[in-house]
C-alpha atoms as one frame of an Amber mdcrd trajectory, in Angstrom:
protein
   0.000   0.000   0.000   0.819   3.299  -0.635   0.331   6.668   1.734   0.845
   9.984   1.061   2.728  12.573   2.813   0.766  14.907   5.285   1.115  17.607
   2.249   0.124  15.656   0.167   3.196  15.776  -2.513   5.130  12.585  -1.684
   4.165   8.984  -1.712   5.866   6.425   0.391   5.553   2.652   0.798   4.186
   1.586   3.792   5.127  -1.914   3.931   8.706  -1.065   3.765   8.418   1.430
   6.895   6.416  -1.210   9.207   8.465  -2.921  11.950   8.494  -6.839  10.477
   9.504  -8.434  14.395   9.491  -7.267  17.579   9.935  -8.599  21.528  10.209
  -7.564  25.226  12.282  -9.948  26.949  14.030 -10.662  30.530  17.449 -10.978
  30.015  18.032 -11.958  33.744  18.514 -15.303  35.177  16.561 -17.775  33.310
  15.204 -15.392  30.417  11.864 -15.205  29.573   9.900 -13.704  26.246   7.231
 -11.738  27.911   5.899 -10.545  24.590   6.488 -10.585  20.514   5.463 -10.426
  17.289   7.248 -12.668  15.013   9.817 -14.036  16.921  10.385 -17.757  17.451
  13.014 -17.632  20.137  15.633 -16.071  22.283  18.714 -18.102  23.072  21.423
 -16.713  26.459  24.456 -16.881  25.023  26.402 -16.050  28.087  26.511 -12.723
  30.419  24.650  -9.568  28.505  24.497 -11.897  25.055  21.486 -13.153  23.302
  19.987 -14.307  20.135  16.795 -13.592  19.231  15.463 -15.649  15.948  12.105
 -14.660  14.147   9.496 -17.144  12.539   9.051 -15.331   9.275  12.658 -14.673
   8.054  14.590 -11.252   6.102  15.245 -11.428   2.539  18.616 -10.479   3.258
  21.422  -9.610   6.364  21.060  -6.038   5.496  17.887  -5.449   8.070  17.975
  -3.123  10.735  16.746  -3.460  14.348  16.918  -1.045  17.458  17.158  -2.197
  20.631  16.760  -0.712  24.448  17.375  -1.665  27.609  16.669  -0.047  31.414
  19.577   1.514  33.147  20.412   1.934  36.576  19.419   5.339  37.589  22.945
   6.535  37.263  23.719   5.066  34.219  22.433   4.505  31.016  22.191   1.233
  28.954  22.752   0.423  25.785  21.583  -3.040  23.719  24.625  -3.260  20.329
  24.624  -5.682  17.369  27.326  -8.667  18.797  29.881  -7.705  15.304  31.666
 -11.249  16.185  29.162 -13.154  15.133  27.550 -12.698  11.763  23.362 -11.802
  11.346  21.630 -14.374   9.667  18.210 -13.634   7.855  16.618 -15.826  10.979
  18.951 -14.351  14.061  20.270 -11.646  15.171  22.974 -11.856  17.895  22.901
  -9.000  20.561  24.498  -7.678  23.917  23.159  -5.595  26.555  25.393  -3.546
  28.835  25.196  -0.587  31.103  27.274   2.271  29.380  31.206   2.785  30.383
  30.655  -1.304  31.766  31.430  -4.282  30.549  28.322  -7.011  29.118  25.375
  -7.506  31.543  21.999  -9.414  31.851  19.106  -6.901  31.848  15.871  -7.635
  33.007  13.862  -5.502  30.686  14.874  -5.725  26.996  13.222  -4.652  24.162
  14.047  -4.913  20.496  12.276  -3.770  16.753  12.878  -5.032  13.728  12.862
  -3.487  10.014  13.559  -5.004   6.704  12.032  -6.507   3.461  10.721 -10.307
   4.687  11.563 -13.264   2.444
């Protein structure tokens, strides 16, 4: 489908701008999904690392997602793509991490997905 712009002049594609995958998860002792949208699983991959794996996969590794995480009152948090391990068009590998600190489980992390689907 097809919207146009609030003046009315441009067009844009609407499927391309929709998030295709999204969860909320606990990243804390035995992690938990607490809700999603096209995901199929999370995996712990050790302390602050996860993979999260969606039912209906990318068309390519060239998606995007964006990712936050709670801090700790003093300091923020961040959630990064894991660049050691490649993306596949079914997983994404992540870690979590308070800023300035090394990896950490979080208990509240939430991640959105964009990209054409297969």
């Amino acid at each position: 489908a097809v919207a146009k712009s609030e003046g009315g002049a441009v067009t844009t594609n609407i499927a391309q701008g929709l998030c295709k995958a999204w969860i909320n998860f606990n990243g804390q002792n035995t992690i938990a999904i607490s809700d999603s949208s096209n995901v199929s699983g999370i995996a712990d991959n050790g302390t602050g690392q996860y993979t999260v794996t969606v039912s209906n996969v990318f068309g390519n590794i060239t998606y995007n997602f964006v990712g936050a995480t709670n801090g700790d009152g003093t300091n923020g948090a961040a959630v990064y793509k894991d660049l050691g391990v490649a993306a596949t068009t079914a997983a994404t590998r992540m870690r979590t991490k308070l800023l300035q600190q090394s990896d950490q489980d979080r208990n509240e992390i939430c991640v959105s997905y964009f990209g054409d689907l297969a």
